[in-house]
C-alpha positions in Angstrom: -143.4 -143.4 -139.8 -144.7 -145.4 -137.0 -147.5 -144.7 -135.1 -145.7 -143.8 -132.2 -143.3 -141.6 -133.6 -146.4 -139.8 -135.5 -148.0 -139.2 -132.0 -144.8 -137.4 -130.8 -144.1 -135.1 -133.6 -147.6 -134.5 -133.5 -147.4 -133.2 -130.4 -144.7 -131.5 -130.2 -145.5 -129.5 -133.8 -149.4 -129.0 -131.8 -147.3 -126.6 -129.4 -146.9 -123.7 -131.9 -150.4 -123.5 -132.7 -151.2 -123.7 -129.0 -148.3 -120.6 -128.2 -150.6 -119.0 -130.9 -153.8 -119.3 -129.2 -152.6 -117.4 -126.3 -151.9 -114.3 -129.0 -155.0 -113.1 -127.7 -154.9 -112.7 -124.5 -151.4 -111.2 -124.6 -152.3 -108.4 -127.0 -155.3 -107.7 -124.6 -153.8 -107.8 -121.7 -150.0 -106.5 -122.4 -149.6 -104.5 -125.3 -150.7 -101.1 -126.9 -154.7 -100.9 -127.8 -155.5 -101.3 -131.5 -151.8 -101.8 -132.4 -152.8 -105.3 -134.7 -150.0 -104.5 -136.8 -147.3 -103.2 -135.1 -148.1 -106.4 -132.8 -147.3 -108.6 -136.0 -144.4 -106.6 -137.3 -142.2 -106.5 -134.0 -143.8 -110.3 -133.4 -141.6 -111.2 -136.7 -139.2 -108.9 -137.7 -136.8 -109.2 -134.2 -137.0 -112.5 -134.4 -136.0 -113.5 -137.6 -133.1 -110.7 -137.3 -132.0 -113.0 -134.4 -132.1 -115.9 -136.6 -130.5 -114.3 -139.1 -127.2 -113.4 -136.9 -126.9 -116.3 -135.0 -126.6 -118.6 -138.2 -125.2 -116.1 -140.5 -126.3 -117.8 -144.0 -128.4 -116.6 -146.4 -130.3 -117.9 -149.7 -128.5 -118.6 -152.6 -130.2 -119.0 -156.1 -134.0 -119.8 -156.7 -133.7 -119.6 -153.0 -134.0 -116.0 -153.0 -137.4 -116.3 -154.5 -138.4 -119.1 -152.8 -137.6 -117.8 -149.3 -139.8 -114.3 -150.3 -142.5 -116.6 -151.3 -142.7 -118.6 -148.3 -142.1 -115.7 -145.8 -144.8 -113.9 -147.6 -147.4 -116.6 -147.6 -146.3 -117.9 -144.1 -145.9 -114.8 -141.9 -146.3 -111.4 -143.8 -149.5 -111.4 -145.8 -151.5 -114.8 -143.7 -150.5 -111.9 -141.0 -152.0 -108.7 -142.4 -155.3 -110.7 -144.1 -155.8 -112.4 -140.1 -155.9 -109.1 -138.0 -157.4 -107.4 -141.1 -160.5 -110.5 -140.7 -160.4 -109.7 -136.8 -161.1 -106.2 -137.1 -164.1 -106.7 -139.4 -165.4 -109.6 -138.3 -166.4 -110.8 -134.7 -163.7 -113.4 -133.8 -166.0 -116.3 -134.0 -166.8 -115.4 -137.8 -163.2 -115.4 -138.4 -162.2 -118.4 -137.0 -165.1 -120.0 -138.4 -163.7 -118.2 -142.1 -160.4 -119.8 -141.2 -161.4 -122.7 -141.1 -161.4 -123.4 -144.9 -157.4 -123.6 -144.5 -157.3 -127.5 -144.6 -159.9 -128.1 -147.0 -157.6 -125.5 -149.3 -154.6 -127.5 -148.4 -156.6 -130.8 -149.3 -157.5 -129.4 -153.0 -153.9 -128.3 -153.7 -152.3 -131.8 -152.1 -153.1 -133.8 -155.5 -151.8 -130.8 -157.9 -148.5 -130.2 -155.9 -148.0 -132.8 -153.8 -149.6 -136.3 -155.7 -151.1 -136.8 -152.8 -155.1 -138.6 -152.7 -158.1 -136.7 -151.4 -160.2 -139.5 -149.3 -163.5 -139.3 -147.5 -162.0 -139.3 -144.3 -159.9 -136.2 -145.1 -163.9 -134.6 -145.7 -165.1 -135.8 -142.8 -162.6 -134.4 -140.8 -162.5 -131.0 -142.3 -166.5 -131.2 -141.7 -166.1 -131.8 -138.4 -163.4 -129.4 -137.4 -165.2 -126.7 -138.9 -168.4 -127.8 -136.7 -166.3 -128.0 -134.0 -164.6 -124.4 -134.3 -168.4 -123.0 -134.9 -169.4 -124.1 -131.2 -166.5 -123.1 -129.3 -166.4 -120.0 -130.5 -169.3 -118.6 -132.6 -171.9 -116.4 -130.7 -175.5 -116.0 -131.7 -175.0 -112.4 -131.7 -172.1 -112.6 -134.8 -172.4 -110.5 -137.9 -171.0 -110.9 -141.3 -169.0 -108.1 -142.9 -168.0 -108.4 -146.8 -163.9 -107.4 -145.8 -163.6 -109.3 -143.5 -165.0 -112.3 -145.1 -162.7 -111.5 -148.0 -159.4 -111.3 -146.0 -160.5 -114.6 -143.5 -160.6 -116.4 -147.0 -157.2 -114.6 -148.3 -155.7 -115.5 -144.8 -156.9 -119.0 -145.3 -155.5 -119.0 -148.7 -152.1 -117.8 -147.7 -151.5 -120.2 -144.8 -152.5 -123.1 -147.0 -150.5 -122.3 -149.9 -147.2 -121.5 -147.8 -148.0 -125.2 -145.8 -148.3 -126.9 -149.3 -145.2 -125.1 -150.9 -143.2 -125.5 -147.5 -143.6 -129.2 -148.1 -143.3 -129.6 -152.1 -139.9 -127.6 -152.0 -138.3 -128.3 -148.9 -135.5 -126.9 -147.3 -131.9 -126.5 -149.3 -129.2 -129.2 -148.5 -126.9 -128.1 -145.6 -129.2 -125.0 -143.9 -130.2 -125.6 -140.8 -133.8 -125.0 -139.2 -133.2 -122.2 -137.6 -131.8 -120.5 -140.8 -134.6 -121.4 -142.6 -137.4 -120.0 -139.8 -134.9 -116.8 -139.9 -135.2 -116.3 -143.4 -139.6 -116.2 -143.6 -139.5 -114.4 -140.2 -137.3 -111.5 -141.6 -139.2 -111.8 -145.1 -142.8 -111.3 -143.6 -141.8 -108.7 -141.3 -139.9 -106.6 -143.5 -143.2 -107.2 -145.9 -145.4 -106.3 -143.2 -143.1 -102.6 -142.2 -144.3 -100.7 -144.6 -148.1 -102.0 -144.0 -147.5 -100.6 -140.1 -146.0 -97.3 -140.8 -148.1 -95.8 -143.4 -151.7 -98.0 -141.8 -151.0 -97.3 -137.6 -149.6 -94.5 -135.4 -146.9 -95.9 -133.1 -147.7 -95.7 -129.5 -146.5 -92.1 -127.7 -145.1 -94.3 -124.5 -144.4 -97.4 -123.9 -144.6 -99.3 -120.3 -143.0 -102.4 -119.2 -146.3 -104.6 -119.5 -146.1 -103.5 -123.2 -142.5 -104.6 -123.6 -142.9 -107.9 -121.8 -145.8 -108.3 -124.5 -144.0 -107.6 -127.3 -140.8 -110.2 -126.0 -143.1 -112.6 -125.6 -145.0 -112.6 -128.9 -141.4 -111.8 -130.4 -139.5 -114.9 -129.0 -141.9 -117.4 -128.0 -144.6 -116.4 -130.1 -142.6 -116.3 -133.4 -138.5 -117.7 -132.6 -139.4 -120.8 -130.9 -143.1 -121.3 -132.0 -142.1 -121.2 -136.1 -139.2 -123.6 -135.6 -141.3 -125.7 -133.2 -143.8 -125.4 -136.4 -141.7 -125.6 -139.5 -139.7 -128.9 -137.9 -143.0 -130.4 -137.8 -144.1 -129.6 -140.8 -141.6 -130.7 -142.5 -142.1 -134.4 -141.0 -145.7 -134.8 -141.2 -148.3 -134.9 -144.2 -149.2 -131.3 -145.0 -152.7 -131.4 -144.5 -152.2 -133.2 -141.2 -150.1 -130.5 -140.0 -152.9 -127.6 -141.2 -155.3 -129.9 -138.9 -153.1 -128.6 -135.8 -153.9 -125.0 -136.7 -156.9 -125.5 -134.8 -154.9 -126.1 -131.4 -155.3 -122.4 -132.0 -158.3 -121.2 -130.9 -159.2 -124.1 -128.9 -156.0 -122.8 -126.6 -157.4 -119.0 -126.7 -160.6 -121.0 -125.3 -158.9 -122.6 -122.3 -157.0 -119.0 -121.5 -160.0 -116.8 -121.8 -161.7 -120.0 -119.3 -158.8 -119.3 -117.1 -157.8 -116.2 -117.0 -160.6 -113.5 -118.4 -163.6 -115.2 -116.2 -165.2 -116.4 -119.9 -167.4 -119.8 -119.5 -167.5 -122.4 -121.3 -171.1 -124.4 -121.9 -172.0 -127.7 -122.9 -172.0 -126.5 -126.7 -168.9 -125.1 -126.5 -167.7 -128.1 -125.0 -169.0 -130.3 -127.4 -167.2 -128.2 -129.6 -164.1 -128.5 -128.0 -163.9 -132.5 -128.3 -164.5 -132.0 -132.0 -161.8 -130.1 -132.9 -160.2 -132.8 -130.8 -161.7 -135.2 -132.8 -160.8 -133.8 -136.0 -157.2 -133.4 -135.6 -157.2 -137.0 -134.4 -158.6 -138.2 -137.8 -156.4 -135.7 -139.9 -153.6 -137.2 -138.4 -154.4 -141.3 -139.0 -155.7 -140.4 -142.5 -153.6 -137.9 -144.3 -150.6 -139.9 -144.6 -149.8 -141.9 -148.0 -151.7 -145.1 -148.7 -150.0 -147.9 -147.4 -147.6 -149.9 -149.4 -147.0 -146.3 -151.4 -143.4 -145.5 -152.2 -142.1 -142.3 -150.3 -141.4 -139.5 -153.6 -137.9 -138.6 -153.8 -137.0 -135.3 -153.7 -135.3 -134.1 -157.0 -132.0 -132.1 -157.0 -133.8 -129.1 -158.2 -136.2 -129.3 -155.6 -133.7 -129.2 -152.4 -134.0 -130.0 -149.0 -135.2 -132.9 -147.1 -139.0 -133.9 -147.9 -141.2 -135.3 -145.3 -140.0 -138.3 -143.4 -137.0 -138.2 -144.7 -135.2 -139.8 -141.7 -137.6 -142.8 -141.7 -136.9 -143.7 -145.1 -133.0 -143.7 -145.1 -133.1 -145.5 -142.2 -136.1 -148.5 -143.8 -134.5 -147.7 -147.4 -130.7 -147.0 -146.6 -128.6 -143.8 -146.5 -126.0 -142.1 -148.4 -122.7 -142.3 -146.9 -121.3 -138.5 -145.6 -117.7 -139.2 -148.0 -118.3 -141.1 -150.8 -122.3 -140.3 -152.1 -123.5 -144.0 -152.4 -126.2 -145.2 -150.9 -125.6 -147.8 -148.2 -128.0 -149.7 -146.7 -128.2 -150.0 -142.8 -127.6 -153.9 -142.6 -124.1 -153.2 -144.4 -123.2 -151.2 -141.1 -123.6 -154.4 -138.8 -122.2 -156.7 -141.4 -118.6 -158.4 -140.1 -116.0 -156.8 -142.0 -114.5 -159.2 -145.1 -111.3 -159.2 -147.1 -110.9 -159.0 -150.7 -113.2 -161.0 -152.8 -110.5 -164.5 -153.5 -109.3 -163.9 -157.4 -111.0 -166.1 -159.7 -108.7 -169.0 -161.2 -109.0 -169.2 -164.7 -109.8 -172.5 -166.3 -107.5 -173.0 -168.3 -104.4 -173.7 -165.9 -101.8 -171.6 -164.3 -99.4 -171.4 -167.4 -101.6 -169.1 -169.0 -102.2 -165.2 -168.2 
């Protein structure tokens, strides 16, 4: 993938992570108080139901489990562990907790993905997690043994469902949308039960409320996990965890703009290194150069990666026949027949 094209997707994918960041001021401002679950059941159940009925295809096979894993890891339990973290700990602490994610998604890289731990991939984990501790830590934070617990579980579910995500892929022929429908309705049909027996549901509800709840529903989950699983599926895992951190660096900027919070020269300085650590996660966590892209095995399914850069610099398979044809044979001037070879021994003979 070229630079450029890395700097796009990059982008792009840094939007759901930034849509995320403003989870905080929405729930504060718009919905029910002390509703942390029913916030993250109706923020994915609706909207993978959507996904579900507009594309109309379901897992078939291992995909079954596959699909339960991923929208476990992914939505339902990263979802429960995160608000679970937020209630016991101040929202610095947890962020600060959360932080682990990419160094979690660096140790599994070599044992599921072959990919190479480097020295920059350490620095840049150092740093982000530096960077996260000014912008948002206060002197006055606590630690609390649960909510240390559930940052770390939280951490350890969003790692593992970025690292599986991009060892298995997604199955030949389903479409993104299908495959964001499947996790959202997984996780939010994992996270139901959690809501009804753990939170009463609000007597009223008022319009503010259901704005809130359409917004975290649709933008917050619909468009924001497609925005996010279409990236990840083109960048190096770890330097899509790296974009997690758009996260709280966007609550930062809201609660600046909107909630009459300040920002000082620490938190500042804390800002430009989370900046500065995404920046390095992205030129760093690709493969070495001159290594082969892995191909992605029958069993595994689904497109790995950049796939699209490699059939186009290594060829493509042709949609009717199967074989592999390699782009300079679509520009090539048509020819006839090879000419039949004359045998040597004269025209008399067969």
């Amino acid at each position: 993938m070229t630079d450029q094209r890395l700097v796009r997707i990059s982008l792009l994918t840094a939007l759901a992570p930034a849509v995320w960041g403003s989870t905080y001021l929405v729930t504060t401002e718009f919905l029910p108080p002390d509703r942390p679950l029913l916030a993250s059941t109706v923020r994915a159940l609706p909207a993978g139901l959507i996904l579900l009925l507009m594309t109309r295809v379901l897992p078939r096979g291992i995909w079954w489990v596959r699909a339960t894993v991923l929208g476990v890891l992914n939505i339902g339990a990263f979802f429960y562990f995160l608000f679970l973290a937020a209630y016991h700990l101040p929202g610095g602490v947890a962020a600060i907790v959360m932080t682990v994610q990419p160094m979690i998604v660096l140790l599994l890289g070599p044992l599921l993905l072959g990919t190479r731990i480097r020295a920059l991939h350490i620095g840049a984990c150092v740093l982000a997690a530096a960077g996260v501790s000014l912008l948002v830590l206060k002197p006055q934070a606590e630690l609390d043994g649960i909510g240390v617990l559930a940052g770390l579980l939280g951490a350890v579910c969003m790692a593992s469902g970025i690292v599986l995500t991009k060892r298995w892929g997604r199955p030949e022929g389903v479409s993104l949308l299908a495959f964001t429908g499947w996790q959202l309705t997984v996780g939010g049909l994992a996270l139901l039960p959690v809501t009804l027996l753990g939170e009463p549901l609000p007597s009223s509800l008022t319009w503010e409320n259901v704005g809130g709840f359409a917004y975290l529903s649709i933008i917050g989950a619909l468009i924001a996990y497609v925005v996010w699983f279409n990236g990840l599926a083109r960048l190096p895992a770890l330097a899509a965890s790296f974009l997690s951190f758009c996260s709280p660096l966007c609550a930062t900027v809201l609660g600046y703009l909107f909630m009459g919070q300040t920002l000082g020269p620490l938190q500042l300085l804390g800002a430009a290194g989370v900046v500065g650590a995404v920046v390095l996660a992205q030129r760093g966590a690709g493969a070495p150069p001159g290594t082969p892209p892995p191909a992605a095995s029958p069993a595994e399914g689904g497109r790995h990666g950049d796939d699209e850069e490699h059939e186009y610099e290594h060829g493509r398979h042709d949609a009717v026949s199967g074989l592999r044809v390699h782009p300079s044979s679509l520009t090539a001037p048509p020819t006839g027949p090879a000419p039949r070879p004359v045998s040597p021994s004269g025209p008399g003979e067969p």
